[in-house]
N, CA, C and O of each residue as an XYZ file, in Angstrom:
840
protein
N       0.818     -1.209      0.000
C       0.000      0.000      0.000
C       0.857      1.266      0.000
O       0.439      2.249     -0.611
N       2.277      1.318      0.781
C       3.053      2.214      0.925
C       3.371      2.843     -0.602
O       3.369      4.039     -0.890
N       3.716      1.412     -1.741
C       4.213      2.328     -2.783
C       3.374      2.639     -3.700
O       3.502      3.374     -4.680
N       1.765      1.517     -3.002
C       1.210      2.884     -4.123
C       0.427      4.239     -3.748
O      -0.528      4.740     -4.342
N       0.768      4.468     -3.163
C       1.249      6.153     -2.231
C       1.870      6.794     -3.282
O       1.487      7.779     -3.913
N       3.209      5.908     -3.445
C       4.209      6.921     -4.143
C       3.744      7.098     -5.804
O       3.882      8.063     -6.555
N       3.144      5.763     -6.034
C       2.721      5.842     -7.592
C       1.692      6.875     -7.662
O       1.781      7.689     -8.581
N       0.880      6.953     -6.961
C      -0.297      8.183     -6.464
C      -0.358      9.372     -6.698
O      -1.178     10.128     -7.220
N       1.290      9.510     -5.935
C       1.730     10.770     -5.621
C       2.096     11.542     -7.783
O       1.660     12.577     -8.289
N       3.093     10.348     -8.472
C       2.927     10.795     -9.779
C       1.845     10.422    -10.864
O       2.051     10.363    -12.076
N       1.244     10.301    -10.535
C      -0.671     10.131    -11.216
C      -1.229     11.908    -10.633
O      -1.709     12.811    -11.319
N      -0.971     11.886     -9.381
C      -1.487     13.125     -9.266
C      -0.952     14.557     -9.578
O      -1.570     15.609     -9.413
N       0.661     14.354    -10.193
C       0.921     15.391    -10.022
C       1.292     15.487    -11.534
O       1.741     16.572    -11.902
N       1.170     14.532    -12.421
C       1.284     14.603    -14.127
C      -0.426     15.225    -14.423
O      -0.859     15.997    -15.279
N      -1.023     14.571    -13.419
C      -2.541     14.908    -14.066
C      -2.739     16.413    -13.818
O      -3.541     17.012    -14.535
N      -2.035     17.100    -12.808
C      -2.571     18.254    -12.679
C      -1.387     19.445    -13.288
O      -1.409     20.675    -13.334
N      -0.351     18.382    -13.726
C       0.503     19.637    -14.864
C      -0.278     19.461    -16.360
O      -0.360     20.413    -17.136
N      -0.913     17.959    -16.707
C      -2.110     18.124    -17.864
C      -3.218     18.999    -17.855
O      -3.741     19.658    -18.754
N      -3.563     18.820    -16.189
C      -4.900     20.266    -16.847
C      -4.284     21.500    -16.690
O      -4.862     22.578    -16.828
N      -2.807     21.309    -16.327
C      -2.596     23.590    -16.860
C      -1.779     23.361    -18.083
O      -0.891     24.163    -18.373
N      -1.997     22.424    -18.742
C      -1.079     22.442    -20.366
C      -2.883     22.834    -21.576
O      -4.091     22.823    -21.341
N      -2.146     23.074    -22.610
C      -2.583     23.141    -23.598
C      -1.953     22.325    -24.551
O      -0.762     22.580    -24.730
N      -2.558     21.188    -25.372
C      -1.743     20.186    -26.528
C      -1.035     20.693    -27.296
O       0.177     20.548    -27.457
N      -2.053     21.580    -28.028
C      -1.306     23.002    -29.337
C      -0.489     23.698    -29.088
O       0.337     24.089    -29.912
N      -0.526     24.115    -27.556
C       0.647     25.583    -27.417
C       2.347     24.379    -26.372
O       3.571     24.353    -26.503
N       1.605     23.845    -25.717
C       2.901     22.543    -25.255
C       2.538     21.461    -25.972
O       1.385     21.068    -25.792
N       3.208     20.884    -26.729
C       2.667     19.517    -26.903
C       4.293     18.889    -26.183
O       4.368     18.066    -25.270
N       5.126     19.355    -26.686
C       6.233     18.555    -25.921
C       6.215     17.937    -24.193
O       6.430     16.801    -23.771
N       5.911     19.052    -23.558
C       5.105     19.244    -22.596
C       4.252     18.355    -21.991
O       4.377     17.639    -20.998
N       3.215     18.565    -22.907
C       1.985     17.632    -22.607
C       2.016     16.115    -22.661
O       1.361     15.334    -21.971
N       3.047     15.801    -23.772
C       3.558     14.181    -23.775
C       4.222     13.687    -22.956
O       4.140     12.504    -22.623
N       5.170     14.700    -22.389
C       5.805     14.137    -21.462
C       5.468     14.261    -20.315
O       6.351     14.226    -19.458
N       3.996     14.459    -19.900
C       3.003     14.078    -19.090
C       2.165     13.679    -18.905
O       1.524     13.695    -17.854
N       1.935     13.215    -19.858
C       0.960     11.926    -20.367
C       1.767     10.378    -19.943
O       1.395      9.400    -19.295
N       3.144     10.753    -20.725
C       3.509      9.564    -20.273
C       3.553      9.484    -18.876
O       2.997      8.510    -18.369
N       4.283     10.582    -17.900
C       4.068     10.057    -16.435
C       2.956      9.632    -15.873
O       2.908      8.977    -14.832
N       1.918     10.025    -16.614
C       0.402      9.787    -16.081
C       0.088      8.166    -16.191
O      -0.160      7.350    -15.303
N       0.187      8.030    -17.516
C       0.212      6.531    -17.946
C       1.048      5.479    -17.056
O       0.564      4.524    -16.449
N       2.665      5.925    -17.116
C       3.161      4.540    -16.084
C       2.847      5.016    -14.689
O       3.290      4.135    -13.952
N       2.249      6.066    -13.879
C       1.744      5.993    -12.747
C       0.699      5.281    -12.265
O       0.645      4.599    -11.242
N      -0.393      5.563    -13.349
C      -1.534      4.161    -13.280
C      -1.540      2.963    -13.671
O      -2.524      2.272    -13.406
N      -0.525      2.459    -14.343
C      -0.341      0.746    -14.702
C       0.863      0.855    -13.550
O       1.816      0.615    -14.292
N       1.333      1.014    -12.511
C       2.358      1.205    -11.897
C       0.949      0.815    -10.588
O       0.872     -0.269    -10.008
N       0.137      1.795    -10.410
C      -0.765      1.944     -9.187
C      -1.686      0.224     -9.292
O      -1.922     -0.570     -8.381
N      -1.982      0.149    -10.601
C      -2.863     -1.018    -10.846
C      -2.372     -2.192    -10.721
O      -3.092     -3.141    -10.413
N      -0.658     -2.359    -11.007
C      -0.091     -3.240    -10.619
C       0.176     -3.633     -8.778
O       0.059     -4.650     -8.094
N       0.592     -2.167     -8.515
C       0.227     -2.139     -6.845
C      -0.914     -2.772     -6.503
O      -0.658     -3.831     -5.931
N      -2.291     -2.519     -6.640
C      -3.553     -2.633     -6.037
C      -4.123     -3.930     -6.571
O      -4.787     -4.529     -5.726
N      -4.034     -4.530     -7.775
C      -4.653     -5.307     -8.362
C      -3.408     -6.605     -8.416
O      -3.797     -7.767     -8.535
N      -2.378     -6.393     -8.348
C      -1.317     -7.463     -8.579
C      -0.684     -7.790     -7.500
O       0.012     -8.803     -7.430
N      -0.863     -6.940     -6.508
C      -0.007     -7.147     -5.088
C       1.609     -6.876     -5.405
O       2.533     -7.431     -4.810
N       1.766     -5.703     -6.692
C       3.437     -6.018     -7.178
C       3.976     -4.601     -7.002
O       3.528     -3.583     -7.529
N       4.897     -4.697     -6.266
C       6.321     -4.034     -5.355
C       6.966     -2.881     -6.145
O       7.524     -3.183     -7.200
N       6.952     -1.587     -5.752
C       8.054     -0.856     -6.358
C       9.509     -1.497     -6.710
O       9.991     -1.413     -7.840
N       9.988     -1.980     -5.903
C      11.491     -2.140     -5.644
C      11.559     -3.338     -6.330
O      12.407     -3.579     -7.189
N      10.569     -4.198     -5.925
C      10.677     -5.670     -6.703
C      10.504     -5.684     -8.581
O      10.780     -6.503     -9.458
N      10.010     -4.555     -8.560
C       9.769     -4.280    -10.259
C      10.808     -3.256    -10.669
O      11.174     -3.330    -11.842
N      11.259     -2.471    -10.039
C      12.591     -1.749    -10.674
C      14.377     -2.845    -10.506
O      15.401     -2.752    -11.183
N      14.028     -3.820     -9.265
C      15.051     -4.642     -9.633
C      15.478     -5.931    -10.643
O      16.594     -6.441    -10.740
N      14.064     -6.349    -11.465
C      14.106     -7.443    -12.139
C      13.088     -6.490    -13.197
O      12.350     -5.520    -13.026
N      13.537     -7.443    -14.517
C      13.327     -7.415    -15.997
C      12.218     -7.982    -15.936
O      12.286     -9.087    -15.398
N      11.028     -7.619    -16.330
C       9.790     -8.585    -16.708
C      10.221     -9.450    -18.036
O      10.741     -9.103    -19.096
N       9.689    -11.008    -17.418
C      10.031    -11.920    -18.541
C       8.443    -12.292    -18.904
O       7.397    -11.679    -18.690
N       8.859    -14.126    -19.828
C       7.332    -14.076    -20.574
C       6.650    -14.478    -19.445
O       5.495    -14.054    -19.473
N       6.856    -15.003    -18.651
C       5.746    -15.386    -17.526
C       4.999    -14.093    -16.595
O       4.265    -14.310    -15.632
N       5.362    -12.709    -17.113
C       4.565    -11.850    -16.016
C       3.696    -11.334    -16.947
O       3.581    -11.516    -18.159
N       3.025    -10.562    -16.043
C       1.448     -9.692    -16.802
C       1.910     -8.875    -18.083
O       3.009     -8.472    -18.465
N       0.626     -8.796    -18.586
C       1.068     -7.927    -19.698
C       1.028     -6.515    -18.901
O       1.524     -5.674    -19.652
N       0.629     -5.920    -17.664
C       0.671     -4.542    -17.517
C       2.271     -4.674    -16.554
O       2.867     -3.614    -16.362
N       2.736     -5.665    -16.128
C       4.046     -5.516    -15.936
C       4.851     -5.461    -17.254
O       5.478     -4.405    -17.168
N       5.120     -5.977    -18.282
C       5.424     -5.717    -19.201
C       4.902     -3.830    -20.169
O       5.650     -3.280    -20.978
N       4.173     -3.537    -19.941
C       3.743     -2.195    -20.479
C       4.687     -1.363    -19.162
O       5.539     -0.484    -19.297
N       4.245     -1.921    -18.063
C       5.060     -0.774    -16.592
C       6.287     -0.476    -17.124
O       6.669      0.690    -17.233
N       7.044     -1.570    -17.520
C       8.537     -1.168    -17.949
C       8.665     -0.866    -19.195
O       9.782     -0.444    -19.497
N       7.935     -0.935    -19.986
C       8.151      0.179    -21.121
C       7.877      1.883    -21.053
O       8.561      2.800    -21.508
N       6.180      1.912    -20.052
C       6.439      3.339    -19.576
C       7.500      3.894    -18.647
O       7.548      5.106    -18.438
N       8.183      3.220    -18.195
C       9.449      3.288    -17.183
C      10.232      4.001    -18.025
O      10.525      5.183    -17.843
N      10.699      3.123    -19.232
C      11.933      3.511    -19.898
C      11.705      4.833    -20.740
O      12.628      5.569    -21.091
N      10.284      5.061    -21.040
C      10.137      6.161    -21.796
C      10.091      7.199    -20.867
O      11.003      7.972    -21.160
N       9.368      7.673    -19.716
C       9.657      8.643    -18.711
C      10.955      8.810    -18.516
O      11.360      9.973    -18.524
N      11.788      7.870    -18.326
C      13.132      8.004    -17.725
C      14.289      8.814    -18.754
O      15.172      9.634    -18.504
N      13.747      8.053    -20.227
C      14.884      8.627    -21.014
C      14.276      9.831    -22.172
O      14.857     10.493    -23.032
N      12.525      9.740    -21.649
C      12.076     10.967    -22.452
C      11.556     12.556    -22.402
O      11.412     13.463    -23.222
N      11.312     12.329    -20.642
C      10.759     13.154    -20.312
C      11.494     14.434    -20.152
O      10.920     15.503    -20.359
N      12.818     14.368    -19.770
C      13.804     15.420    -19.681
C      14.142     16.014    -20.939
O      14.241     17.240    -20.903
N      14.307     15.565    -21.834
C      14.576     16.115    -23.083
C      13.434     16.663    -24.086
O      13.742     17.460    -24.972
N      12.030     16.188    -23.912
C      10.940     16.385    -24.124
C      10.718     17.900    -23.915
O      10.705     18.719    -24.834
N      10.462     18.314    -21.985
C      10.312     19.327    -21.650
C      12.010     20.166    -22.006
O      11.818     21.371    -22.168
N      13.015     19.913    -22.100
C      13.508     20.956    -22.906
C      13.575     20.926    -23.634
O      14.700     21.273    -23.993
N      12.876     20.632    -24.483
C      12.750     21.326    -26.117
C      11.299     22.443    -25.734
O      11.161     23.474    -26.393
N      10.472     22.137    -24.807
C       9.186     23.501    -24.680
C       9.829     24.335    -24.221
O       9.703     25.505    -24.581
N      10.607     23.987    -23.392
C      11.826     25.556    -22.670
C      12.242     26.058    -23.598
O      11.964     27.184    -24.012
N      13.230     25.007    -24.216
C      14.176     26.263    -25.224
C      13.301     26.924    -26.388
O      13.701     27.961    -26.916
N      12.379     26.457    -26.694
C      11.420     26.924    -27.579
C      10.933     28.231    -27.286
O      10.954     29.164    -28.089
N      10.605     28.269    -26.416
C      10.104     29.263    -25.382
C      10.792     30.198    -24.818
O      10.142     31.117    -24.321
N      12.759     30.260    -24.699
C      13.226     30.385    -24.626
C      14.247     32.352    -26.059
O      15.006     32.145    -27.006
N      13.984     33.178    -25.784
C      14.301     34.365    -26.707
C      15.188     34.129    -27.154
O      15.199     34.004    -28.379
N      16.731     33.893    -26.182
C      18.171     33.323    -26.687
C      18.427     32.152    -26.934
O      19.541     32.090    -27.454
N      17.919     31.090    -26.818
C      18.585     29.452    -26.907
C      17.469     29.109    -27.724
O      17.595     27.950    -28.118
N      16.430     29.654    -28.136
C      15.430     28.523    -28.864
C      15.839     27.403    -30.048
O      15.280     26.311    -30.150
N      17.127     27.967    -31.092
C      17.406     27.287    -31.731
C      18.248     26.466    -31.416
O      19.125     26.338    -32.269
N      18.379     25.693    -30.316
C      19.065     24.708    -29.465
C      17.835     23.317    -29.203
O      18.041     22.145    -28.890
N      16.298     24.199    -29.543
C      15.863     23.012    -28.903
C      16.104     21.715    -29.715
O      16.734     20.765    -29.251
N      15.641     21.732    -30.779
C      15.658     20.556    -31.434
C      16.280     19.070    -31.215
O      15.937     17.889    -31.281
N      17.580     19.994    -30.865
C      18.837     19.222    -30.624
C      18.230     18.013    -29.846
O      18.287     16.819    -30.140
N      17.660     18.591    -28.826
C      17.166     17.457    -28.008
C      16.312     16.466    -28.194
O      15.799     15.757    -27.328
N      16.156     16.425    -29.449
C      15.195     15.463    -29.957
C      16.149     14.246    -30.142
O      15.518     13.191    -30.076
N      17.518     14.075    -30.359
C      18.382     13.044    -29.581
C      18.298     11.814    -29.145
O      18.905     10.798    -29.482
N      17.133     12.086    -28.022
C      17.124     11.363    -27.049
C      15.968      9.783    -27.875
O      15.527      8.677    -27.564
N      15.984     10.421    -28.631
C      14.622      9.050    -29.668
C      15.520      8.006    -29.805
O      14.982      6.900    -29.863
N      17.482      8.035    -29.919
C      18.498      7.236    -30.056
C      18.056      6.272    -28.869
O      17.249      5.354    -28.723
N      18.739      6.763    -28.307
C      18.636      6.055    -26.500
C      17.045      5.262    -26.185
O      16.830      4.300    -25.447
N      16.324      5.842    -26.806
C      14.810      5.581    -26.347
C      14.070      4.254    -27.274
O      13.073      3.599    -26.971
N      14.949      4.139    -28.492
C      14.565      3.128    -29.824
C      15.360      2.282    -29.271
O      14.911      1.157    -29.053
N      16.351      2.506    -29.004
C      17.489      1.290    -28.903
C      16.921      0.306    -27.184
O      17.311     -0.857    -27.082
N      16.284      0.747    -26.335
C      16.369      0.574    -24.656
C      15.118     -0.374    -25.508
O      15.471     -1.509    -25.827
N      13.512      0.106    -25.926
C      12.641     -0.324    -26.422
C      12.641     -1.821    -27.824
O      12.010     -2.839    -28.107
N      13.497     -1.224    -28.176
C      13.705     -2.647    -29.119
C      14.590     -3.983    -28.738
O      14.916     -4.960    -29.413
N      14.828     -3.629    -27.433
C      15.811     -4.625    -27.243
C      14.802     -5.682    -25.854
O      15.037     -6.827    -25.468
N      13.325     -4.399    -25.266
C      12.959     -5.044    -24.544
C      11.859     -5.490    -25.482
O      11.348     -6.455    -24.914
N      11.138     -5.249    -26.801
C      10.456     -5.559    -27.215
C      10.275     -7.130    -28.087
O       9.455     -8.039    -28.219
N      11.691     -6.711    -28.567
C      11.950     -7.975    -29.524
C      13.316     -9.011    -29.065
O      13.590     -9.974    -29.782
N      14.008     -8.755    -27.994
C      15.150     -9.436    -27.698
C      14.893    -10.268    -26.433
O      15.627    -11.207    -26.124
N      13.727     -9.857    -25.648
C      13.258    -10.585    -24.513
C      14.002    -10.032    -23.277
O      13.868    -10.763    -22.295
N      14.678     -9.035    -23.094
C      15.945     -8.841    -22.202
C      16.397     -7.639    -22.330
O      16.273     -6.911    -23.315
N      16.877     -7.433    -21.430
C      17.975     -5.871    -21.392
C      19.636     -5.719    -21.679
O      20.545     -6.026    -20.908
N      19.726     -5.214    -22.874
C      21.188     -4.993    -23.098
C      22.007     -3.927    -22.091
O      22.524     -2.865    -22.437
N      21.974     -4.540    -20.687
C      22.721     -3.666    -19.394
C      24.174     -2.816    -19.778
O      24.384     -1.800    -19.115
N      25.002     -3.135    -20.643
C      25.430     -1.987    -20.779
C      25.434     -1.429    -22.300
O      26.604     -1.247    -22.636
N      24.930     -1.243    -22.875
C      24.491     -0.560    -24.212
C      23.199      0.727    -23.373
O      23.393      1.890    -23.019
N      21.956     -0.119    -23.306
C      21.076      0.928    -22.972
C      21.312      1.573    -21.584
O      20.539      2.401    -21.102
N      22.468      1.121    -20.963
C      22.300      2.025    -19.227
C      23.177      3.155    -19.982
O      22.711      4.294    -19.993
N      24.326      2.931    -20.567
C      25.018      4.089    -20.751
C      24.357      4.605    -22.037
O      24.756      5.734    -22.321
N      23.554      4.152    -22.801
C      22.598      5.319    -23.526
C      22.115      6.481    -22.786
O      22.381      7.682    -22.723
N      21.196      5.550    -22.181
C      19.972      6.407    -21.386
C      20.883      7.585    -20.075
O      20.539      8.706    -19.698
N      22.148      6.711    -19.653
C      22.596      7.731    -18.558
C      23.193      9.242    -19.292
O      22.976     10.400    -18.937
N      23.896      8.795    -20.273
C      24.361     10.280    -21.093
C      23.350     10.854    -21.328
O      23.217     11.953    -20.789
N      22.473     10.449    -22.034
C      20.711     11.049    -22.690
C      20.317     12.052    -21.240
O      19.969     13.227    -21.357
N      20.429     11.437    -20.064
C      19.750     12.024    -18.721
C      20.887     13.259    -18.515
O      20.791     14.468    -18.727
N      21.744     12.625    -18.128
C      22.721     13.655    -17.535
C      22.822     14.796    -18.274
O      22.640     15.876    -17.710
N      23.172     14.733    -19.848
C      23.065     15.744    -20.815
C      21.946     16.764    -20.686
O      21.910     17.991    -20.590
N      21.287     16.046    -20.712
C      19.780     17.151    -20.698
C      19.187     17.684    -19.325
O      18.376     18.610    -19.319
N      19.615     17.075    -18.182
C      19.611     17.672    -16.586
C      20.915     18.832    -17.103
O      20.377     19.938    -17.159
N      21.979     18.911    -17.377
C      23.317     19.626    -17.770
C      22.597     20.635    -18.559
O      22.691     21.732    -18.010
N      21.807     20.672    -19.813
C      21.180     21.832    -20.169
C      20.033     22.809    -19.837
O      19.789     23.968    -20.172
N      19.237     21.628    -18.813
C      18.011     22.411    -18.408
C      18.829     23.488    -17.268
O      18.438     24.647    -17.127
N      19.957     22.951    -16.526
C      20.439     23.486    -15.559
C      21.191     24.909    -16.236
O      21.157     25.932    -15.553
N      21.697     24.931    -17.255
C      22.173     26.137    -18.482
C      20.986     26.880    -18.961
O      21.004     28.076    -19.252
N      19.818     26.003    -19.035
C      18.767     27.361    -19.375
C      18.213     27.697    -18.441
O      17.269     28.419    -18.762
N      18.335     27.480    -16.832
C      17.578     28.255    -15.777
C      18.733     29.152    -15.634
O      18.484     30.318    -15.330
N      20.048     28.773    -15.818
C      20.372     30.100    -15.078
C      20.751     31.204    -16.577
O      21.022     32.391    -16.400
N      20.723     30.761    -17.577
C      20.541     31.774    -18.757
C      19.121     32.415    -18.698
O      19.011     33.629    -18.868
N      17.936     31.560    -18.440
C      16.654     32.721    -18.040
C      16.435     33.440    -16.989
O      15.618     34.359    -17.058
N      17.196     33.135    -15.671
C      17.073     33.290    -14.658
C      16.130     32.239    -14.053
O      16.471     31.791    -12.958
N      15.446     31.962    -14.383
C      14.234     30.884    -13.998
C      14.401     29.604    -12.719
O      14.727     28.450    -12.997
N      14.223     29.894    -11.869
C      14.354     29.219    -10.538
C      13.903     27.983    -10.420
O      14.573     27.138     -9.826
N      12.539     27.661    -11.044
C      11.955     26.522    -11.314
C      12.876     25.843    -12.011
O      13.454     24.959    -11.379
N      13.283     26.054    -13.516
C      13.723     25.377    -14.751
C      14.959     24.175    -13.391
O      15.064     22.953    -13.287
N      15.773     25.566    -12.472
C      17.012     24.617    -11.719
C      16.016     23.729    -10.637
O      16.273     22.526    -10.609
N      15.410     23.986    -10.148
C      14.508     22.927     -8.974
C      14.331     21.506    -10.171
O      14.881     20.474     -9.786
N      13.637     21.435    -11.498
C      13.614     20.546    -11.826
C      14.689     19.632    -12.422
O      14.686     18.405    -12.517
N      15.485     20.407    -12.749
C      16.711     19.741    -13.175
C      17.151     18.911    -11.940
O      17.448     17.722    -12.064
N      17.194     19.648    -10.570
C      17.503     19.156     -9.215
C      16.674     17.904     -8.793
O      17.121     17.139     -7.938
N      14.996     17.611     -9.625
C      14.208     16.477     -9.070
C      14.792     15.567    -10.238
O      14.953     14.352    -10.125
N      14.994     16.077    -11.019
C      15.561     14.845    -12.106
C      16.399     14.320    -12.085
O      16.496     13.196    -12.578
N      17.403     14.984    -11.457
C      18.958     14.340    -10.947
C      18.508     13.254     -9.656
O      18.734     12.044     -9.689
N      18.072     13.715     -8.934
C      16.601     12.762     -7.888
C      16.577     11.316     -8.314
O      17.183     10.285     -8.023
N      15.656     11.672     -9.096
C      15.016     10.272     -9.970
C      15.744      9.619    -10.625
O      15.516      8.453    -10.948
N      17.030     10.458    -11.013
C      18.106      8.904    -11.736
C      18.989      8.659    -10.897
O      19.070      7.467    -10.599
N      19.964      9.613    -10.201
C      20.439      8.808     -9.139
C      20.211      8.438     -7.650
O      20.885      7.659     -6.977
N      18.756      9.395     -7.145
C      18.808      8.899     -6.018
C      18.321      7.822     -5.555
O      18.145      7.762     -4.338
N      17.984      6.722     -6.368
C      17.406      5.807     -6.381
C      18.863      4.454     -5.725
O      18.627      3.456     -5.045
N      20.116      4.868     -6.181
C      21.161      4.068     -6.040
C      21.587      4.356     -4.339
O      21.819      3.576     -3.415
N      21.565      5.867     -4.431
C      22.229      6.265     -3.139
C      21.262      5.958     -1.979
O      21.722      5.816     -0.846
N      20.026      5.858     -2.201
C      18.843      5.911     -0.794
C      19.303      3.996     -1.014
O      20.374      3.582     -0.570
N      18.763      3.486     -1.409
C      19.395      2.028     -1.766
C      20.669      1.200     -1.211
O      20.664      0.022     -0.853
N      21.634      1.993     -1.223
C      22.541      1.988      0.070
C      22.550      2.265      1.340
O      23.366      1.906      2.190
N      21.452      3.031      1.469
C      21.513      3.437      3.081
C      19.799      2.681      3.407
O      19.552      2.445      4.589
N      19.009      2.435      2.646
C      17.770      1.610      3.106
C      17.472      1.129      1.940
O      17.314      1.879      0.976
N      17.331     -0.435      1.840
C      17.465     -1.521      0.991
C      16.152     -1.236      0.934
O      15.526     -1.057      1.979
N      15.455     -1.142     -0.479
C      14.155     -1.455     -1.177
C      13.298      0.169     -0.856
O      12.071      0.232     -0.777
N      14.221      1.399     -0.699
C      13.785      2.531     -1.140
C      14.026      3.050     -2.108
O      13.431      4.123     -2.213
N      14.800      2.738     -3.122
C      15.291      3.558     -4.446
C      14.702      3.549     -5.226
O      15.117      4.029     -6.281
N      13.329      2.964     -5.133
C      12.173      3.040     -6.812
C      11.364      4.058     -6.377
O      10.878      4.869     -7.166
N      11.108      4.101     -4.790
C      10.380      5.130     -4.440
C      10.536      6.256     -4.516
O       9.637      7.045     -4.803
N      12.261      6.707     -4.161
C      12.818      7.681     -4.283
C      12.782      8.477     -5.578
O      12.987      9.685     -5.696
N      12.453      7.493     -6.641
C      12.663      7.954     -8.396
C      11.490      8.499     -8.251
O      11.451      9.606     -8.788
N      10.205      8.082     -7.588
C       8.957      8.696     -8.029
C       8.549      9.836     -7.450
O       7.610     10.534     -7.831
N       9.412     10.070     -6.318
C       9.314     11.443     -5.763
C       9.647     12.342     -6.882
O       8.873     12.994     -7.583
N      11.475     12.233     -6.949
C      11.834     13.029     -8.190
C      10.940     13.559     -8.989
O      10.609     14.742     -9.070
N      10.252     11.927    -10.051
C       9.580     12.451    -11.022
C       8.423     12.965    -10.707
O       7.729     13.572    -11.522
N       8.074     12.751     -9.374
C       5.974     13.581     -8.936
C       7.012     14.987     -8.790
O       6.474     15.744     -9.598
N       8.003     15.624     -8.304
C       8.381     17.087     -7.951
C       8.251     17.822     -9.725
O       7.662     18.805    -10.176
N       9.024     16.879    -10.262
C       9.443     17.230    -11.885
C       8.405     17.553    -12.363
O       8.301     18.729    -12.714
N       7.622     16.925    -12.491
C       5.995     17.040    -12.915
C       5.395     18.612    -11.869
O       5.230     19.765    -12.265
N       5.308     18.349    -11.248
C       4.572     19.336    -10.043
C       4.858     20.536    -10.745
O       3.961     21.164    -11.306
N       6.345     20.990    -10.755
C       6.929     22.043    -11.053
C       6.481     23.152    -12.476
O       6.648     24.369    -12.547
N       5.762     22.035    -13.694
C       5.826     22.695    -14.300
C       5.035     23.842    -14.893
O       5.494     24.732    -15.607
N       3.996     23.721    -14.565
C       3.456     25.413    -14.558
C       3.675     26.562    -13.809
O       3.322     27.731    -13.965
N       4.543     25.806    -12.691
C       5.412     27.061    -12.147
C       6.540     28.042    -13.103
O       6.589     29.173    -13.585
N       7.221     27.040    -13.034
C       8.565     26.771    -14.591
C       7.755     27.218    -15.627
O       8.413     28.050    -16.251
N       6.269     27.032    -16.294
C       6.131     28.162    -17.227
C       5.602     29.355    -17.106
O       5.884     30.253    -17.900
N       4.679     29.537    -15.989
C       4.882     31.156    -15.100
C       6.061     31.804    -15.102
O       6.095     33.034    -15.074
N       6.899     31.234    -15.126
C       8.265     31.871    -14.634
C       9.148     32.119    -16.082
O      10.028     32.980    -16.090
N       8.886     31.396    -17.173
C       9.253     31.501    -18.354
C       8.917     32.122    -19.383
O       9.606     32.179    -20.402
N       7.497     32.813    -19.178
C       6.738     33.392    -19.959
C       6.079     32.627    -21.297
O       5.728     31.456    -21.434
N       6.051     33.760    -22.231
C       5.200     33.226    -23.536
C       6.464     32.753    -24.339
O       7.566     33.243    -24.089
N       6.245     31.516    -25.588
C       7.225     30.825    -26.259
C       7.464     31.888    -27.628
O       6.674     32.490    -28.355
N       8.629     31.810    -27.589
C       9.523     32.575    -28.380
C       8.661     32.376    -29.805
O       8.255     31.265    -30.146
N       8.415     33.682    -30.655
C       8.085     33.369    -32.178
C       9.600     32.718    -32.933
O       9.608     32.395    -34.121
């Protein structure tokens, strides 16, 4: 029941950065809160309906013998993890007067995100070091730029989220060392703050650059 608290916590806080988005004016935005929305509720349903474990599902690979919504959980896993950061900066830099023609760049991250997905789709398994060091450059890179466009806008939010995202990828290792079977929970804090943040972060950013 404890973790699905925490799954709760990002169901509730993607759903309520969806109702202050607009599709047309964020869509980058908006997808990459959709997706948190999505693996928060096959995440919660697996909690409530499956009796199945944060920690026990971020430490093992779903094989053919588990559910099909454990199998979907870790595909929305991998797409939040390696999409959502690069997603929302491309609406920043867009939005952004001086850096807008930077966003694109970040569209990138589809490398890291095809390669993690095809290997769990069609290979049965995880290529542990191909897609960890994809996805970790993909993260770090784009926490490294969101953290360059808060303090190029000034924008206080833009650095708080960069700060929950750094959260969600590594504090999951470090709480994990100091209390065994908290580090999946710890990611969903991250990502419920990341989420939370962002209509603050676009209050604070204004209207998107023509």
């Amino acid at each position: 029941m404890v973790d699905a608290i925490f799954n709760g916590l990002v169901v509730g806080t993607s759903s309520y950065a969806l109702s202050q988005l607009q599709p047309s004016e964020s869509p980058f935005l908006y997808t990459a809160c959709a997706m948190g929305l999505c693996h928060g509720l096959l995440s919660l349903y697996g909690n409530i309906m499956e009796g199945s474990s944060n920690s026990e599902n971020a430490a093992t690979y779903p094989g053919p013998s588990d559910s099909m919504v454990r199998r979907l959980q870790s595909l929305t896993e991998s797409c939040v993890e390696i999409a959502s950061v690069p997603l929302i900066n491309m609406d920043f830099y867009l939005r952004s007067q001086q850096s807008s023609p930077l966003a694109m760049g970040h569209g990138l991250f589809v490398i890291p995100l095809m390669v993690d997905l095809s290997w769990q789709l069609f290979s049965g398994n995880q290529n542990e070091n191909g897609t960890e060091t994809l996805k970790e450059l993909n993260t770090l890179g784009n926490i490294v730029s969101l953290v360059f466009l808060s303090v190029n806008e000034g924008n206080l939010a833009y650095g708080i989220m960069a700060v929950s995202a750094l959260m969600a990828q590594y504090g999951p290792m470090i709480m994990e060392n100091s209390l065994r079977g908290s580090g999946a929970n710890t990611a969903l804090i991250g990502y419920s703050l990341f989420f939370a943040l962002i209509p603050a972060a676009l209050s604070n950013g204004g209207q998107q650059a023509a």
